[in-house]
N, C-alpha and C positions, 0 to 999 in steps of 0.2 A: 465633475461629480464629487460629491464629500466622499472622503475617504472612508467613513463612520458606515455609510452607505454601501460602498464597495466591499468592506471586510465579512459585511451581511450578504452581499451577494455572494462572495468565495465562501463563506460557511454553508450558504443552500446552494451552490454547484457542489459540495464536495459533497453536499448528502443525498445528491442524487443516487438511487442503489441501482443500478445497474446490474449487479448479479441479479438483482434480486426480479427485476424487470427481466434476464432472463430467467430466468425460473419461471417466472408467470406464464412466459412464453411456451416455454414448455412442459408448464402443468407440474413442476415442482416445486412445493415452497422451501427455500432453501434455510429457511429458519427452522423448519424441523426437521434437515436429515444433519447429515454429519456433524461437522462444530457448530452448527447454528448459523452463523457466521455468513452474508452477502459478498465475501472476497473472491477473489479470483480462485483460490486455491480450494473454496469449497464449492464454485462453479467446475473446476477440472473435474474433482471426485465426481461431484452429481450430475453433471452436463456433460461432458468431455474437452478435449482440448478444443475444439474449434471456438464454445464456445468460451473456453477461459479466455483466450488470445482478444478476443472481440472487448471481454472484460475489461481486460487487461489496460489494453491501448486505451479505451477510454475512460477508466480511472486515472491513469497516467495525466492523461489532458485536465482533467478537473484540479492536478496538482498545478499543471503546468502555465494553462491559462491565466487563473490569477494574476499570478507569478508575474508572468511576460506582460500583460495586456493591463492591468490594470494600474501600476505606474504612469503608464499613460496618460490616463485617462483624471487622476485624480489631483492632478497639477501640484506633485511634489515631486515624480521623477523621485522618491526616497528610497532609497533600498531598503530600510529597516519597515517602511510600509508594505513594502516587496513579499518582505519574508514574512509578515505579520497575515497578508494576505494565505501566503501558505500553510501560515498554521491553521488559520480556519478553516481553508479550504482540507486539510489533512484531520481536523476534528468533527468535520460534515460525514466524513467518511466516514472515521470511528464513530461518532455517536450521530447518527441520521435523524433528522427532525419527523422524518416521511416513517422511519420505521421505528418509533417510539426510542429513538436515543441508544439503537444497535448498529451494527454496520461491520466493516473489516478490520484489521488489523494495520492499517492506514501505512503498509510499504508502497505500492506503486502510487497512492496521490503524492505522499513523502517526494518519492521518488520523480514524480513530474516537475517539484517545487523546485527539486536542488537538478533538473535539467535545464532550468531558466536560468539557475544560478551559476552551477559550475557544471557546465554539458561534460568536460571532458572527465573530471572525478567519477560523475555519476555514469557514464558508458562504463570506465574501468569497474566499476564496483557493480555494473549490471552484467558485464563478460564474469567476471568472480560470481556474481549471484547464479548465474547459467551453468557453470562448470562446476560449481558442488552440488549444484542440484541432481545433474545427471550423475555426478560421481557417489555422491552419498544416497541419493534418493530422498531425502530430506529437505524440505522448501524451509524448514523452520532452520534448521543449521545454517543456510545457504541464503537466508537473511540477513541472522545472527552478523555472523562475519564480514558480510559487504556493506550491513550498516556500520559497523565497529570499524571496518575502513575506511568509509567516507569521510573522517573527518581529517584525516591523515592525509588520503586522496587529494582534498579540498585544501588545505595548506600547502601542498607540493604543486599545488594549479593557480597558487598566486591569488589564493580569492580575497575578495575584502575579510575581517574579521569578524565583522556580521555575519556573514555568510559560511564561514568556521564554526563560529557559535549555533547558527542555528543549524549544521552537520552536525555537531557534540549534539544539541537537543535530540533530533531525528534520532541519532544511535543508543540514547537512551529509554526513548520513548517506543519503539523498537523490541527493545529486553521488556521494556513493561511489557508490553502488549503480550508479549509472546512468555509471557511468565509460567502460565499454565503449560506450553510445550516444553519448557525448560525440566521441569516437575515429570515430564514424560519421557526424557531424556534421560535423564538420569534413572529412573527406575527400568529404563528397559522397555517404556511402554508405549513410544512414536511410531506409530507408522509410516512409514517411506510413499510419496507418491503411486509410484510403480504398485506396492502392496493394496491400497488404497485402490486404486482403479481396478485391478483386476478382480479382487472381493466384490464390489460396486458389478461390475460386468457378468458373475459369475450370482447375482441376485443377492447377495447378501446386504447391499446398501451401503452407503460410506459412511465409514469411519471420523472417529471425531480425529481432526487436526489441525495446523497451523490454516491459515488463513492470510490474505493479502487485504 
């Protein structure tokens, strides 16, 4: 199969919306509550956690597939067609074909690309992403920091320098996305998951914040 072909395939798996598909599910459009945002992190606010997790896992796979499966398939076996694969598939995500060129915050498709890549970096830096989550209550900090370590992660795991490189991308592309929580951060003005849900629970609706 051409390569040319495949990278179009991983761009329309990665913009599959999935949050968004649940939302529909259950009668919320998830473009118009919280951050707007189809990511996991605005399925937790507005759905709860059973259905972020669901999110979650299968955003992951839309990074991850590519990644693994389509080397394969396109008779180079190249790694730089590898990772090239997951940027698409990680820009289907941010900007969706399906929902006019919106989407998430593209950490867990990211995050499925560099599981094909370097598994063991991306476990350390998804233990890091869990344990400041619950410590700060902040999914955007507790991003921030596990993407900023992955690239560091991913040199000390022996990876090709491809594969470094497109870590450094991920950890910058990352602080992009998340530029607006940065701005919230600093004023004082993030809300913490935990805060979030319970506002959400208590009928006030959720709040705008980070997104996956």
């Amino acid at each position: 199969m051409r390569p040319a072909l495949l990278v179009l395939v991983a761009y329309l798996l990665g913009s599959i919306p999935f949050g968004y598909a649940a939302g529909r599910l259950t009668r919320v459009d998830l473009q118009a509550v919280g951050s707007g945002s189809t990511g996991a992190t605005n399925v937790f606010r507005a759905l709860g956690p059973r259905w972020a997790v669901s999110v979650t896992l299968l955003d992951v796979l839309k990074g991850f597939l590519p990644v693994w499966l389509f080397p394969m398939w396109d008779g180079t076996a190249w790694l730089p067609m590898a990772i090239l694969y997951g940027i698409a598939a990680v820009a289907g995500h941010v900007w969706s074909v399906f929902l006019r060129f919106r989407g998430g915050k593209g950490v867990a498709t990211a995050a499925g690309a560099m599981l094909a890549l370097a598994p063991i970096a991306l476990i350390i830096a998804a233990l890091v992403w869990v344990g400041l989550t619950l410590i700060t209550g902040y999914v955007s900090v507790a991003s921030l920091v596990a993407a900023s370590l992955l690239p560091l992660l991913t040199f000390l795991e022996d990876a090709p320098i491809q594969t470094v490189i497109f870590s450094l991308g991920i950890a910058a592309f990352v602080w992009w996305t998340h530029r607006s929580n940065l701005v919230r951060l600093v004023h004082g003005e993030e809300l913490g998951f935990r805060a979030a849900r319970n506002e959400n629970a208590a009928g006030g609706g959720p709040p705008d914040g980070p997104s996956l």
